[in-house]
C-alpha positions, 0 to 999 in steps of 0.5 A, spaced: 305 214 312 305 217 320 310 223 321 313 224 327 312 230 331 317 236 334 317 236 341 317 243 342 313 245 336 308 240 335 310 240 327 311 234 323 319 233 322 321 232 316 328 227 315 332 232 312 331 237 318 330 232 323 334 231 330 333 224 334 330 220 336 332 222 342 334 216 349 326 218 350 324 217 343 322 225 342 323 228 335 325 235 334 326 240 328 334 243 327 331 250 328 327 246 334 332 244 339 334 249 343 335 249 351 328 250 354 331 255 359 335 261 354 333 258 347 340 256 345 342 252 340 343 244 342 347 239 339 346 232 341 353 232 344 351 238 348 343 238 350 341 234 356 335 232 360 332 232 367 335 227 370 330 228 377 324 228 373 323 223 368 317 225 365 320 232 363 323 230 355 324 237 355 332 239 353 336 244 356 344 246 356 350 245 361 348 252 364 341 251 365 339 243 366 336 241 373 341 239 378 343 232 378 342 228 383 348 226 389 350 219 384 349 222 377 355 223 374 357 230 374 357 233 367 365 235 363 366 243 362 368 242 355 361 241 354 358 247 356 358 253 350 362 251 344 363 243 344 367 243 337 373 242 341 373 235 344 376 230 340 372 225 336 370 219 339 371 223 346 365 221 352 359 225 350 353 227 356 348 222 352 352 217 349 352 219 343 357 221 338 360 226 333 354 230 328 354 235 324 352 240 328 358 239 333 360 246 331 354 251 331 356 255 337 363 258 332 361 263 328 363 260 321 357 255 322 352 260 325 352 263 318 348 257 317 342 259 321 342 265 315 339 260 310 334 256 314 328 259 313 322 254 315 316 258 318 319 256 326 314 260 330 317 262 337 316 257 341 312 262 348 313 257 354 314 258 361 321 256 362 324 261 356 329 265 361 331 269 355 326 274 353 329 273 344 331 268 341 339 266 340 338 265 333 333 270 332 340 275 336 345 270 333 343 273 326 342 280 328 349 279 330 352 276 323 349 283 319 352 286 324 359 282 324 359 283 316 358 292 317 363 292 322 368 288 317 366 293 311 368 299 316 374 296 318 376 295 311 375 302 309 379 304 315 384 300 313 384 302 306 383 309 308 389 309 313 394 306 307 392 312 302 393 317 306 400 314 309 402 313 301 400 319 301 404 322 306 410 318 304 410 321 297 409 330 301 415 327 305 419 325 300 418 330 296 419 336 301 426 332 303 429 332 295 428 340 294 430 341 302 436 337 301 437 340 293 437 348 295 442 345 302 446 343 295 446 349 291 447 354 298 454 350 301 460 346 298 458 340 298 466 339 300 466 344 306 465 342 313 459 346 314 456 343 309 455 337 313 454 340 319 448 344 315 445 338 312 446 334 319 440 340 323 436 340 316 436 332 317 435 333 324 429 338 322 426 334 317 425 328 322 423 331 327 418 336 323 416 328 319 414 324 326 410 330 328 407 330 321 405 323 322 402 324 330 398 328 327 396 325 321 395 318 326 391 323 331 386 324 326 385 318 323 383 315 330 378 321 332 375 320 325 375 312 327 372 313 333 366 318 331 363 313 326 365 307 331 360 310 336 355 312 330 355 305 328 355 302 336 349 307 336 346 304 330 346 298 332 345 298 339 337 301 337 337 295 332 338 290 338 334 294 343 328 293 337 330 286 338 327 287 344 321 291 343 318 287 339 319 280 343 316 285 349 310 286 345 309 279 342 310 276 349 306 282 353 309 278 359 308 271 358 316 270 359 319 268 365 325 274 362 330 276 367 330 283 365 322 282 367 319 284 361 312 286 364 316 293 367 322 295 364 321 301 359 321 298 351 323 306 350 329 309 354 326 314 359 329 321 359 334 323 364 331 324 371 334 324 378 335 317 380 330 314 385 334 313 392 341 311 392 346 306 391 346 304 398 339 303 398 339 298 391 346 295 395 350 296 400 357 291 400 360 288 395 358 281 397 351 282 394 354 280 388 359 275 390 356 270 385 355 274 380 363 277 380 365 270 380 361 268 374 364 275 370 372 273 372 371 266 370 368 268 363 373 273 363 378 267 362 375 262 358 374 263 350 367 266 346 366 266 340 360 271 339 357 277 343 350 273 343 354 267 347 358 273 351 352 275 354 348 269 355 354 267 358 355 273 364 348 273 365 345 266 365 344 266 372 342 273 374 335 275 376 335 282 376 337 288 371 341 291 376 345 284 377 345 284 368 349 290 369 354 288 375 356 282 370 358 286 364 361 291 368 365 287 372 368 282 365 369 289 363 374 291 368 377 283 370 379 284 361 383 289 363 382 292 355 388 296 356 393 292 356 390 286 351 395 284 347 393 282 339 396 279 333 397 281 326 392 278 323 386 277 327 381 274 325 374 276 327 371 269 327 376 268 334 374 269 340 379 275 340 376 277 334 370 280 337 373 285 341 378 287 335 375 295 335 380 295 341 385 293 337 384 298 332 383 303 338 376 305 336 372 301 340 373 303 348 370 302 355 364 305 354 362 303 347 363 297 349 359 297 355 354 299 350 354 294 346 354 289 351 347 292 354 344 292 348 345 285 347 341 284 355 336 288 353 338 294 357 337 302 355 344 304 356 347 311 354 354 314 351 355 321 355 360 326 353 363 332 357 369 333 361 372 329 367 379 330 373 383 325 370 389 325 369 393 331 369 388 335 372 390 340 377 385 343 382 383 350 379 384 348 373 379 351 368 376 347 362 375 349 355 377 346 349 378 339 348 383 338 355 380 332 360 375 330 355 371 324 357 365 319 357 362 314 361 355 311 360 348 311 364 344 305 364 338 305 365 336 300 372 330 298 377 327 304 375 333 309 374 338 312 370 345 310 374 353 312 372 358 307 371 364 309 369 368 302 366 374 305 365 375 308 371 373 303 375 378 298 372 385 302 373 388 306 378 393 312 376 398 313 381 403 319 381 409 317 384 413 323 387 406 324 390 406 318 394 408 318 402 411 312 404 410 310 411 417 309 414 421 314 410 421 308 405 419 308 398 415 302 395 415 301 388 408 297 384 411 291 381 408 289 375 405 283 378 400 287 382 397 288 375 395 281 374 390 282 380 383 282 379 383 289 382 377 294 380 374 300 384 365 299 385 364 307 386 364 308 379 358 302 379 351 305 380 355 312 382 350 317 385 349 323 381 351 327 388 358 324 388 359 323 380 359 330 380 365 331 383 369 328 377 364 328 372 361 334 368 356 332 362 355 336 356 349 335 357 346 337 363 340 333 364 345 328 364 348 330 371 341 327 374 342 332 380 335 336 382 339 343 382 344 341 376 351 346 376 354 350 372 361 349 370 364 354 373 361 351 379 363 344 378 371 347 377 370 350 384 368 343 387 374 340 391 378 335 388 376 329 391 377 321 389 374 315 389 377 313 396 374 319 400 367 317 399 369 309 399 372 311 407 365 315 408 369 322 408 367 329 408 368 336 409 367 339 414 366 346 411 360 344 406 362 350 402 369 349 401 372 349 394 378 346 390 382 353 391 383 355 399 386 361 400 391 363 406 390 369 410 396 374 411 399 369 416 399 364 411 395 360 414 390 355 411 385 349 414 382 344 411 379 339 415 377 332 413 370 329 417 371 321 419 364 317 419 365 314 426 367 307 424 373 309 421 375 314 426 380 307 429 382 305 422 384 310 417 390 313 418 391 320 413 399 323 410 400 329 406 404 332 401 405 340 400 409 342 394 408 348 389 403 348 384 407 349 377 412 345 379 415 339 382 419 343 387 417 340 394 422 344 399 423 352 401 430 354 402 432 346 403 426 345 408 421 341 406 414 344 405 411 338 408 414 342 415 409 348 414 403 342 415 401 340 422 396 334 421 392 333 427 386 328 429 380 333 432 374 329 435 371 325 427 376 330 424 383 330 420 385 337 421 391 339 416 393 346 418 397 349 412 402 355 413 406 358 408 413 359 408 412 364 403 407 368 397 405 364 392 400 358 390 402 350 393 398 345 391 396 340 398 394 333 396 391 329 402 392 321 403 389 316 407 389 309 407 385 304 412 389 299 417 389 296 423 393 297 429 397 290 428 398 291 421 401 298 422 406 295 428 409 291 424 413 296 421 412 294 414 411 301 409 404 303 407 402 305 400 398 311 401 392 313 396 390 320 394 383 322 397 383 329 395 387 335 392 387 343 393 391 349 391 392 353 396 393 361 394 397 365 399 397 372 395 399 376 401 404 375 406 405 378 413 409 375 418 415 370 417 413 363 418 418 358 421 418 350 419 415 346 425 421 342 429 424 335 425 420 330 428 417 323 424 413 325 419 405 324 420 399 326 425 400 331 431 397 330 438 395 323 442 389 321 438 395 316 434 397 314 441 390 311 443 389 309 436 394 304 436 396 302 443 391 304 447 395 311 451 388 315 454 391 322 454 390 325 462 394 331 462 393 333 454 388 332 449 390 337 444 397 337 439 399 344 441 401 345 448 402 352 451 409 351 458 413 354 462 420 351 462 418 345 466 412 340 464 409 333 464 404 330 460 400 323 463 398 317 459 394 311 462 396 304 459 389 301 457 395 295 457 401 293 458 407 297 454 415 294 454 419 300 454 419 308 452 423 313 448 422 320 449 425 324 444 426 333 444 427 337 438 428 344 437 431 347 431 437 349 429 439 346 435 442 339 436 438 333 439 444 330 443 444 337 447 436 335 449 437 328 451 437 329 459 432 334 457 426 328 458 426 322 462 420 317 464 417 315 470 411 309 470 407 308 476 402 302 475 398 304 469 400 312 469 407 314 464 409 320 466 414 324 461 417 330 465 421 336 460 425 341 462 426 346 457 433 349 456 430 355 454 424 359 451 421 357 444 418 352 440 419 344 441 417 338 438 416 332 442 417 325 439 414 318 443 415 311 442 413 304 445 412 298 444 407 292 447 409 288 452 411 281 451 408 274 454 413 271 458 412 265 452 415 269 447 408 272 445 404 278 444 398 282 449 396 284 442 396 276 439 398 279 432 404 274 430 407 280 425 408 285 432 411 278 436 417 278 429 418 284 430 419 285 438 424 280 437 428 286 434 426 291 439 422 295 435 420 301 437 414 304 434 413 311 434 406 312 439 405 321 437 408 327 438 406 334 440 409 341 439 410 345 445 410 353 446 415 355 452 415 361 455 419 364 462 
């Protein structure tokens, strides 16, 4: 009797473990029929065949077929990883009906694959794109599904004997407490209640403390055997690997390309080159985004699915580990919601370590490398997170964190999961722009937002918020100490996503003032972003909230200036003590900014400034809008070419004209004059405006000596059909209300 063959392993095939015959007669093994391309497990409702070539018999998966020609029909997404979820009797891509396979890629039938034990040699063929195979990972997988379980369960008895326990020390520490309260008081006496009232109250508070504690303890511990247990793992999969590069040496066509990536982790070592020159815009990985968000939202069963689902299409390591990056921030872990009783076999299930709180980000990031194939690395140390004021020391367990190095094209980079997926703002440091304050609505927690500068960071810009433990791990040629890193200022990652620097490259997290109590810091702008950045500022004191000085608002003893490239922020304070200086800054164009609508603003950097001596009395600058100094916002936003005064300080005698030409036509200006302590009415004649051609005069005539603030406003002139020279249809709405908008200011010294 003539046995058919396995079309992929050229075996005989047996009736008990036998698929097909198959639409072009081919025969396969049950541990056989798996997708040419990545290996994973088919079933006659989900394999398909080339279409484009019918001498091809190979089988492949929804992922992986060759693209079908413009008149065939176009293959429903219910059968792409999991095809147990179609109704009986539905509409199959090979016209076949149910079998008993249907349920292989959920877990509870991947336990199956355990038991099969035919001598199936690895098929090495040159379509393979997965360097091992899915049930070889699928099995490793379940030993590791079935060790998590026994862990997860001892935390879970743990936690109930200990909260037993403690119920039993609190109950018995309340009975004697309330027994020597009875023996002290009459139980009838008003102050007997009024005593028993405080030691119950006491005894509460003393209890939930207790139990903080004691909760605390249970998530460090649990969180110390989960990374050891991750850790462990993770080698065994990495072994996975090793052993498939060594069998293949090559042969396989793998996406982490097998002939060059290490099968051992490299020590630490600075990388080769620098983010920018691996990838310069996000759009390199539109594709790639997109993939790991629509992943995100639909259902895996399995880590081993997780993964070949994030990375089928990608070629590079480095576009391995965007995919997992970018699933991890789109998942947004800290705010998943989990039921009671979860079940592991679920596709929530899989990330239950979240749900005990003993798996976070960087675990996570880990073991899903690991499933890729890709050396990855936990690092502890201390981080500027939440909190943290510049000056701060580190030492103790405060601003502890971790993140993760992996290793791509031929380096060790940073990723920083957690960070890159959330932002923390502080709302009484926010400015709005107009005055108005704009709360963050809870939907903006549904967009897909994530920060790219904790993706591949280099080691030159991770230090400025990162310290390892290790310092080899700061992956710098000249590594710091931590005193140096707490001397580095205060910077986020906004500073280096705008291109930012400082002009004093020594510069540190605390500036101090001199005996006028003056100090700078000035912000270098790339030329780019000179026209689109807009800066603002918050001045308060350090210790506490309190951002006024004998009700005069701190921000008043700050004069922001645009000079040249630079943001310059002159500080002087009104008297000895440490303020704390947080800048702003925020990327906008001119029509965005005209149409008079607030702005949210973002932190870039923070410095303490130490004013230990005080000579001279300092007096707030005049009450004008709040923002920039001098005429660069003038020319920012409409155009205004300074003729008489480039700079924001300008030293007069009692009268005074500043010049502008209009590179367009502007509708109307306002000019207003400001003085402290005196009343802005008695100042309006004070200023009048003259326009000739393209030139706008403004005469000043001081009533006398002293400082003064100048205010302008404009607005563009508008078509005679209602339109706007700026063609922005937001300035066209708005001008129909007559909006004027503040242009710049100046601050003017007279004298006789």
């Amino acid at each position: 009797m003539v046995k058919e063959l396995c079309f992929r392993c050229r075996r005989p095939v047996y009736p008990t473990d036998k698929v097909g015959p198959l639409k072009d007669g081919t025969f396969f093994h049950h541990g056989c029929f798996k997708c040419y391309i990545c290996g994973t497990r088919l079933t006659l409702r989900t394999y398909f065949h080339n279409r484009n070539r019918i001498e091809d018999q190979e089988v492949y998966c929804n992922n992986h077929v060759p693209q079908a020609g413009p008149h065939d029909p176009i293959p429903h997404r219910s059968n792409l990883l999991c095809a147990g979820n179609g109704p009986q009797g539905s509409p199959t891509p090979n016209g076949s009906g149910s079998d008993s396979l249907v349920g292989d890629m959920k877990i509870k039938h991947l336990l199956k694959a355990t038991e099969i034990q035919k001598p199936y040699p690895k098929i090495v063929h040159p379509g393979a794109r997965y360097l091992i195979d899915y049930d070889d990972q699928t099995r490793l997988e379940l030993i590791h599904r079935e060790q998590e379980d026994n862990m997860y369960r001892r935390f879970s008895q743990q936690r109930f004997e200990e909260e037993q326990r403690f119920s039993e020390e609190t109950k018995e520490e309340w009975e004697k407490a309330l027994m020597d309260l009875a023996r002290r008081y009459d139980q009838n006496s008003q102050k007997s209640s009024k005593a028993r009232d405080d030691l119950l109250r006491q005894l509460t508070l003393k209890r939930e403390n207790q139990r903080e504690t004691m909760r605390q303890r249970w998530r460090e511990r649990e969180r110390s055997l989960t990374a050891d247990l991750v850790e462990k793992q993770s080698q065994e999969m990495m072994g996975l690997y090793k052993k498939a590069r060594q069998q293949t040496n090559g042969t396989v066509n793998d996406q982490n390309d097998a002939s060059n990536y290490p099968s051992t982790p490299p020590p630490p070592f600075p990388p080769v080159g620098r983010k920018k020159d691996v990838y310069s815009e996000i759009s390199t990985f539109e594709m790639i985004d997109q993939t790991a968000v629509s992943v995100a939202q639909s259902e895996q069963h399995s880590f081993t699915d997780l993964i070949r689902a994030l990375t089928h299409n990608c070629k590079t390591d480095v576009e391995i580990a965007r995919a997992i990056y970018r699933w991890i921030t789109v998942k947004n872990l800290n705010l998943m919601e989990f039921d009671q009783e979860l079940d592991p076999n679920t596709p929530m299930g899989i990330l239950r370590g979240i749900k005990f709180g003993t798996e976070s980000y960087h675990v996570l990031f880990k073991r899903l490398c690991s499933y890729a194939g890709l050396h990855c690395v936990v690092i502890k140390g201390y981080s500027k997170s939440a909190g943290y004021q510049p000056g701060m020391r580190f030492d103790g367990g405060r601003f502890r964190n971790t993140w993760n190095a992996v290793y791509l094209g031929g380096s060790w980079r940073f990723v920083q999961c957690n960070w890159g997926a959330r932002h923390l703002v502080n709302a009484r440091d926010v400015p709005q722009a107009g005055g108005s304050g704009r709360s963050i609505g809870h939907s903006e927690s549904l967009r897909y937002e994530y920060d790219d500068h904790y993706f591949m960071t280099d080691p030159e810009e991770f230090i400025f918020e990162f310290f390892p433990s290790q310092c080899e791990w700061q992956l710098l040629k000249r590594p710091l100490s931590r005193q140096q890193f707490e001397e580095l200022p205060f910077v986020r990652s906004l500073f280096f996503h705008y291109k930012l620097s400082f002009a004093d490259p020594g510069l540190q997290a605390i500036v101090p003032a001199d005996q006028t109590g003056a100090a700078t810091v000035a912000v270098n702008m790339s030329p780019d972003c000179t026209r689109s950045l807009i800066f603002h500022y918050n001045l308060r004191f350090y210790d506490t909230d309190q951002a006024d000085y004998n009700h005069v608002s701190l921000k008043r003893f700050v004069m922001q200036s645009t000079v040249g490239h630079s943001a310059v922020f002159r500080v002087h304070t009104p008297c000895r003590g440490d303020f704390l200086l947080d800048i702003f800054a925020n990327a906008v164009s001119p029509g965005d900014y005209l149409t008079g609508q607030p702005m949210k603003f973002k932190s870039i950097c923070k410095f303490k400034v130490l004013c230990a001596e005080l000579n001279v009395i300092m007096v707030p600058l005049p009450e004008c809008s709040s923002g920039e100094w001098g005429p660069a916002k003038a020319f920012r936003l409409f155009s205004m070419i300074p003729l008489s005064h480039e700079d924001a300080i300008i030293n007069a005698g009692p009268e005074l004209d500043i010049r502008f030409r209009m590179a367009k036509p502007l509708a109307e200006f306002v000019a207003t004059l400001r003085k402290n302590y005196i009343d802005q009415r008695k100042l309006e004649r004070c200023v009048s405006t003259t326009v000739r051609g393209d030139v706008v005069t403004f005469h000043l005539l001081f009533p006398d000596e002293g400082q003064y603030g100048l205010d302008i406003y404009t607005r563009e002139q508008r078509t005679n059909s209602g339109g706007s020279t700026n063609n922005n249809h937001a300035v066209v709405d708005h001008a129909d209300r007559a909006l004027l908008t503040h242009c710049c200011k100046y601050l003017i010294n007279t004298k006789p």
